[in-house]
LOKE-619063 format. One record per residue (C-alpha): x, y, z. Coordinates in pm, whole numbers, padded with zeros to 5 digits, always signed. Example, Ala and Ser with C-alpha at 12.3 -4.5 7.8 and 13.67 -1.06 7.14 Angstrom:
BEGIN
+01230-00450+00780 +01367-00106+00714 
//
This chain:
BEGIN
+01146-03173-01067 +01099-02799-01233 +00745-02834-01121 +00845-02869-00817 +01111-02624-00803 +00899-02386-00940 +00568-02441-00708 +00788-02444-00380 +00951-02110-00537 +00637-01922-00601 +00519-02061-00262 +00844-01946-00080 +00810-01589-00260 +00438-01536-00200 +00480-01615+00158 +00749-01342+00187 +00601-01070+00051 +00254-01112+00234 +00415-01252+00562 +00805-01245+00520 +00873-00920+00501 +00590-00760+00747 +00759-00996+01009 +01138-00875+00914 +01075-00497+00919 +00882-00546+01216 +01197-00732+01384 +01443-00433+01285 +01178-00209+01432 +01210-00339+01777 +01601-00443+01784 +01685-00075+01542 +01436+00189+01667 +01446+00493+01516 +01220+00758+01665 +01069+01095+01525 +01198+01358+01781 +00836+01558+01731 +00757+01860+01903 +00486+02147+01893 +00610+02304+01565 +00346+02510+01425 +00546+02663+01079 +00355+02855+00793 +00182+02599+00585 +00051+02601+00181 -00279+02338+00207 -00263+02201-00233 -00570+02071-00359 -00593+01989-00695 -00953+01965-00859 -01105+01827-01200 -01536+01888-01219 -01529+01881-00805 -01833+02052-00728 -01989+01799-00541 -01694+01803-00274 -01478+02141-00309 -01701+02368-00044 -01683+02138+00208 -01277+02028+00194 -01221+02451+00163 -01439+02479+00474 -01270+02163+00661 -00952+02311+00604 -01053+02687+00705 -01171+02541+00995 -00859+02289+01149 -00717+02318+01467 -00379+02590+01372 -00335+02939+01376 -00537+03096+01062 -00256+03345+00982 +00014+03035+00918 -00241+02875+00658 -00286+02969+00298 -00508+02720+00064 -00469+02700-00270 -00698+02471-00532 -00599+02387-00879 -00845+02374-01112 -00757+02161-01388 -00990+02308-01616 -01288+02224-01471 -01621+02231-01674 -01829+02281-01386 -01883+02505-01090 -01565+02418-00901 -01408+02725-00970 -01732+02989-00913 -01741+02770-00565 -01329+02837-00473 -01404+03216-00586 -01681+03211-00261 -01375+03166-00065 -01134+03460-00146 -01204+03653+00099 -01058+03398+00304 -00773+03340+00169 -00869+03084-00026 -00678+03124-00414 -00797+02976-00708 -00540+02874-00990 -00683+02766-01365 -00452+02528-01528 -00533+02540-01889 -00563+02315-02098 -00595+02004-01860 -00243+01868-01775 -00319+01667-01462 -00262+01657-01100 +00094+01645-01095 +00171+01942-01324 -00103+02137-01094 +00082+02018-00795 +00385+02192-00971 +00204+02506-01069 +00084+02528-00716 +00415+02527-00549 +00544+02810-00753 +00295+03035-00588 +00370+02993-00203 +00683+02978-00014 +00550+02874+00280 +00784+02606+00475 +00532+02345+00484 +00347+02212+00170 +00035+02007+00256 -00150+01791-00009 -00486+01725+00009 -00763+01584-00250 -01081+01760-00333 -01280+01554-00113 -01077+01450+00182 -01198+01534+00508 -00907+01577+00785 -00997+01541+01147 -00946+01906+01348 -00579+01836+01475 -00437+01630+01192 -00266+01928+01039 -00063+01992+01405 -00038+01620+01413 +00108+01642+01074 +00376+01882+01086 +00501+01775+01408 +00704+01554+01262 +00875+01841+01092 +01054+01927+01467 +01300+01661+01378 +01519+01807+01102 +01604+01447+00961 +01223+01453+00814 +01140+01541+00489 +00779+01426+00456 +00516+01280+00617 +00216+01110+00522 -00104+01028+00747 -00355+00769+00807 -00669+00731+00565 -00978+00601+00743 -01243+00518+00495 -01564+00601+00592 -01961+00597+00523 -01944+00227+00429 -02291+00141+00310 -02215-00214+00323 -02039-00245-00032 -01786-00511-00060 -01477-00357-00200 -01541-00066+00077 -01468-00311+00340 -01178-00483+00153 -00961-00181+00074 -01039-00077+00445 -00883-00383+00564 -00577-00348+00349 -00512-00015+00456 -00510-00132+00788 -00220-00386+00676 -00066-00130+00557 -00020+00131+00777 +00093-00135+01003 +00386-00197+00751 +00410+00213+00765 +00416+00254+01125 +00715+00008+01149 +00927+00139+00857 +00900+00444+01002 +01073+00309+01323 +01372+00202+01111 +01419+00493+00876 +01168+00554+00594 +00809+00427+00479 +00771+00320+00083 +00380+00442+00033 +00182+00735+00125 -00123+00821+00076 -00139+01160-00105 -00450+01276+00050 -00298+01417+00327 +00074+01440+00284 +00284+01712+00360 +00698+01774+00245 +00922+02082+00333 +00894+02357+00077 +01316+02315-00011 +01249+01925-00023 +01022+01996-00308 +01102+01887-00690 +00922+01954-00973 +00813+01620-01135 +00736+01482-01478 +00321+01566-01559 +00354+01148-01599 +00517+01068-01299 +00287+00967-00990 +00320+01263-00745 +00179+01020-00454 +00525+00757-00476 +00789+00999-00696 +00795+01253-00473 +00879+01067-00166 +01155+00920-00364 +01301+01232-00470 +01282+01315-00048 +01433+01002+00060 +01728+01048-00229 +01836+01392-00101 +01863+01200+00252 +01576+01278+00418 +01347+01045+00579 +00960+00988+00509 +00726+00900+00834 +00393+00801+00871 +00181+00972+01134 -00125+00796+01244 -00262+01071+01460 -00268+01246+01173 -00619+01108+01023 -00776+01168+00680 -01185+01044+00659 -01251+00979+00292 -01533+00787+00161 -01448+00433+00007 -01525+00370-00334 -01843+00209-00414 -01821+00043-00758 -01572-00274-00798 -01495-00152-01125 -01446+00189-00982 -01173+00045-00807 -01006-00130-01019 -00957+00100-01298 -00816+00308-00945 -00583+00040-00891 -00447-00019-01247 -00405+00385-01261 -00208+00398-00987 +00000+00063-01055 +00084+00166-01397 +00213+00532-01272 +00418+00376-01018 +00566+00101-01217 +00701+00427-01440 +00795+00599-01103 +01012+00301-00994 +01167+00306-01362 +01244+00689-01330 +01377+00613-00956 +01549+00261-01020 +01864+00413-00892 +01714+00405-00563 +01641+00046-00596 +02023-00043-00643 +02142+00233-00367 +02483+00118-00191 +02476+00405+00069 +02104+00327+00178 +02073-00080+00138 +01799-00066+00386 +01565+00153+00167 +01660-00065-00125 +01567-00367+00022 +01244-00205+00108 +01135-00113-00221 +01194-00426-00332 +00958-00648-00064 +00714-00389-00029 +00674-00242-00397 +00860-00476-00651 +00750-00811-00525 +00424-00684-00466 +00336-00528-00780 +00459-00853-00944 +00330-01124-00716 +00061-01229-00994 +00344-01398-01185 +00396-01609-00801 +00019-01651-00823 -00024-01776-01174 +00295-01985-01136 +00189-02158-00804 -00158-02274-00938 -00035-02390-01277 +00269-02583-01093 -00006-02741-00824 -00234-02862-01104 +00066-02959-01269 +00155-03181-00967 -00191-03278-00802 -00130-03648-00826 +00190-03638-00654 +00089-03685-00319 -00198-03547-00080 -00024-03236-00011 -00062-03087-00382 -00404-03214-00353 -00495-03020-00059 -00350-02680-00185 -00502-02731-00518 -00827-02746-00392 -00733-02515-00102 -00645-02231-00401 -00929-02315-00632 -01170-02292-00371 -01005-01987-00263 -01042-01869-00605 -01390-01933-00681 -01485-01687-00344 -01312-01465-00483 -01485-01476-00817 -01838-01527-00680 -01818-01331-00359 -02090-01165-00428 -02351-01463-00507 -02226-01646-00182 -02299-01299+00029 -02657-01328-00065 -02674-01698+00061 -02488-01672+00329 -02488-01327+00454 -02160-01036+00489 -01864-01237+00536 -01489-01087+00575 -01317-01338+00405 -01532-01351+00081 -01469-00933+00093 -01074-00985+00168 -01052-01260-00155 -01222-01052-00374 -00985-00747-00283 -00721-00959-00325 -00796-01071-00667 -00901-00762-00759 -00520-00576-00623 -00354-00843-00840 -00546-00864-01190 -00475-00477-01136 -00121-00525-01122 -00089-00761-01408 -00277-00539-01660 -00087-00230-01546 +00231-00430-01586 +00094-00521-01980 +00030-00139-02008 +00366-00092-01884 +00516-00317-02169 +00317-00145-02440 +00444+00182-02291 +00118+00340-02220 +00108+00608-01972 -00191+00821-01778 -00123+01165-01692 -00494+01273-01687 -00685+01156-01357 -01091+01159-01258 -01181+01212-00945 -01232+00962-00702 -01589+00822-00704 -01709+00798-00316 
//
């Protein structure tokens, strides 16, 4: 009987926050529309990079940016280097003479405390965050602040489209799930506010801003922080960010635990918005969409261990048993059955899935031991 209880509970749970929930936010979407009023807004705007040994990327994000689609005189850029040890900052200096500024933090504090030192330098009305190598298409920054027109937004994020795929496995699997989920974004967004950004292109009002914790994950506190002084957060998918995918699996999972570990401490810092009377919705959505999913390994562990518990009770266990190991095993060997049997989307997809979830559970055991990461690398394209 607690086998049972417990396999049909993981079951019920794992369903939701994969299927469930998509399917419920996408119902409120079309029965309790809520629409960006947008409008050609074109306010002054402060473009924040922050950069750690970027030499390999900074020239050409300062000369993508120089060279978007909005009047020069509204733009000021300013990189952060966080004590970089190689030519990053001689390659900003090129740059002054366009406007370009170059701020040394020193010594290295991370991204978020340059994000901080960066705002105190500008008081432009829009801040825009970029990464050292992110690459935005010519009118994502007017695509971008649009969204601004409507004086319920606070922030907006845009859509990452990883590109130069050489093939490489997890390339193709993170591109998928960012596909799943800026669907997810597209329809918060028509009922109020989106959970996730990106953080590569991002951009908040300058009086929304607050100063944040050097631990606390820029990317998911900030938005918080907006959506807690009443503002909403929107996605804008005309608004599109080219960014290489990584290439190394281990690459991206040390990405993965990084950033599950900060944001398991940003929901901590946050929790009150996770038990907010006066915005229920947004609760509820932190809770499918961040919560559940960030824990769905305990679901995962506790629906295989109940099914092998159970396999001679019937065909049914049987069939998901096998159904789950098999499922397992492509995930594991994805790689070996690739060479046999050529590129295949669902090896790729059950790789990244094991790969987002063994993530999450060794973030979580960071988490317990109270480990934190402040200090970032960049990302490896």
């Amino acid at each position: 009987m607690i086998w049972d209880l417990l396999f049909y509970l993981c079951l019920t749970a794992i369903i939701y926050i994969y299927g469930g929930y998509p399917i419920l936010i996408g119902a409120l979407a079309l029965f309790r529309a809520k629409p960006v009023r947008k409008a050609d807004y074109v306010p002054t705007v402060s473009i924040l990079i922050a950069a750690y040994n970027e030499e390999e990327y900074i020239e050409n994000t300062i000369r993508n940016k120089l060279e978007l689609d909005y009047p020069r005189e509204k733009i000021e850029i300013i990189v952060v280097s966080d004590c970089s040890e190689d030519r990053t900052d001689e390659i900003v200096d090129k740059y002054a003479d366009q406007g370009v500024r170059l701020l040394r933090q020193e010594p290295r504090a991370g991204k978020t405390a340059a994000l901080n030192m960066a705002v105190t330098q500008t008081k432009n009305e829009i801040l825009v965050f970029s990464d050292a190598n992110s690459w935005y298409q010519s009118q994502a920054l007017r695509k971008l602040v649009s969204n601004f027109a409507d004086p319920e937004v606070g922030y907006v994020t845009g859509k990452m489209v990883y590109t130069n795929a050489d093939g490489t496995l997890v390339g193709d699997g993170c591109s998928t799930y960012m596909k799943y989920e800026n669907i997810l974004r597209s329809m918060e967004t028509c009922v109020g506010s989106i959970v996730g950004v990106d953080g590569g292109i991002d951009a908040v009002l300058r009086t929304a801003y607050r100063n944040m914790h050097p631990d606390q994950l820029p990317d998911f506190v900030l938005p918080l922080k907006v959506v807690y002084q009443g503002y909403r957060v929107v996605y804008e998918p005309e608004a599109i960010l080219n960014e290489a995918s990584l290439k190394s699996t281990v690459d991206e999972y040390k990405m993965r635990v990084r950033v599950t570990l900060r944001a398991l401490w940003a929901l901590l810092d946050m929790r009150i918005l996770l038990f907010n009377k006066q915005n229920a919705l947004f609760a509820w959505q932190l809770w499918s969409h961040k919560i559940l999913r960030y824990f769905c390994f305990f679901f995962l562990v506790g629906l295989y261990l109940s099914n092998m518990a159970l396999i001679n009770q019937g065909w049914f266990y049987l069939i998901t048993f096998v159904a789950q190991s098999v499922f397992l095993l492509i995930a594991i060997f994805y790689s070996n059955l690739e060479r046999f049997y050529g590129a295949n989307t669902l090896f790729r997809l059950a790789n990244y899935f094991l790969i987002l979830n063994f993530a999450a559970m060794h973030a979580f055991f960071k988490f317990l031991r109270g480990q934190k990461q402040i200090i970032w690398k960049p990302r490896k394209g």
